[in-house]
N, C-alpha and C positions, 0 to 999 in steps of 0.2 A: 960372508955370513950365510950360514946354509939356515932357510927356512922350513921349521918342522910341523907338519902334516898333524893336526887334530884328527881323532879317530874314535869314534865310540868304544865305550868300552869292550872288553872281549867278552867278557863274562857274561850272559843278558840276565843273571841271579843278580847280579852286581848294581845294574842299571834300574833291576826294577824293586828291588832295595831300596835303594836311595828312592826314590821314587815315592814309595809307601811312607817310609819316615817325614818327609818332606812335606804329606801329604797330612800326618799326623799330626806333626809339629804345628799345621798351619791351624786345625782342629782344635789343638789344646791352645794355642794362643787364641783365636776367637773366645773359645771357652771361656777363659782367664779376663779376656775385655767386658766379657759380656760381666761377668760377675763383679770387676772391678765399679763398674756402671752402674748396679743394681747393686755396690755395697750399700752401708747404714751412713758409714761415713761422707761416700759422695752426695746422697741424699740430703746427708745434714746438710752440707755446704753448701747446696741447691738450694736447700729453705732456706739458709742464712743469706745466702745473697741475693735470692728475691724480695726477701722479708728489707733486706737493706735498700733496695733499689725501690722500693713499695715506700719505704718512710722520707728516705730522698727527695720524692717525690713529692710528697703530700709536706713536706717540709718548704720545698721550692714553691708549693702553689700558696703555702699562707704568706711567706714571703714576699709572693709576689701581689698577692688581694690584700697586707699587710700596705704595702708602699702605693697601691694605687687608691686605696683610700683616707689616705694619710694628709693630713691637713696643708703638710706642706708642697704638696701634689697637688691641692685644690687651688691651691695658692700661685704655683706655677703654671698651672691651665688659665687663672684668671689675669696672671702677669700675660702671657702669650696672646691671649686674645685681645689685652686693652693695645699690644703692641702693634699687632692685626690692622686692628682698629684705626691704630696713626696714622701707620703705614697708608692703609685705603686713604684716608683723608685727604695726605698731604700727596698722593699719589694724585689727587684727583685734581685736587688747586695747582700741582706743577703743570700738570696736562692740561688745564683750563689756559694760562698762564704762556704755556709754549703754544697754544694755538693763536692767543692773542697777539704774540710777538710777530707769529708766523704771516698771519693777517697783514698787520702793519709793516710788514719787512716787502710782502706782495704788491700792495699801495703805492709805496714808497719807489719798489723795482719798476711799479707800469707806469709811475709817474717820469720818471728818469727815462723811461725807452718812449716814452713819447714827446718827450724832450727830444733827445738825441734824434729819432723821426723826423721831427718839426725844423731840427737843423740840416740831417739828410736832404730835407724837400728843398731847403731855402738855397742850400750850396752843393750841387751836383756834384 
């Protein structure tokens, strides 16, 4: 395979030609965004979807100030705290309740180890 050499043009009319069009092109396309951007119609669409995203909004906050004030919300705040409320209760009789056990289980243990002592001493 023989590999062929890239070479500027000959011409340099040719080169700078192309050149100027390429540069124009780029001109008239800008041109054409800019005015696509600042049509009527992109404009419209602009106001129709912030106007939508505007009511969306204010929709989702009644919504939401709708269900936090709703009776049956008052109702679950009041179920949750009576359950709160057991909770701590019976929380607090289990933990009275385990330290009693624990007490008497310690008793019970130094009673037995001075037992077991008392036979230590007796029978070396």
């Amino acid at each position: 395979m023989k590999k062929t050499k890239k070479t500027s043009p000959t011409h340099p009319k040719l080169g700078s030609a192309l050149s100027k069009e390429m540069t124009r092109l780029g001109s008239q396309l800008g041109t054409a965004m800019k005015s696509a951007a600042q049509s009527q119609r992109v404009k419209a669409l602009q106001s129709d979807i912030t106007s939508s995203v505007r009511s969306l909004g204010n929709n989702l906050s009644k919504a939401f100030e709708t269900a936090r004030s709703s009776e049956e919300t008052r109702q679950l705040k009041s179920q949750v705290g009576k359950v709160l409320k057991a909770g701590q209760k019976e929380g607090v009789e289990a933990a009275r309740i385990m330290r009693e056990n624990v007490a008497s289980s310690m008793k019970l243990l130094s009673k037995e180890l001075s037992i077991l002592a008392d036979k230590l001493k007796k029978n070396p």
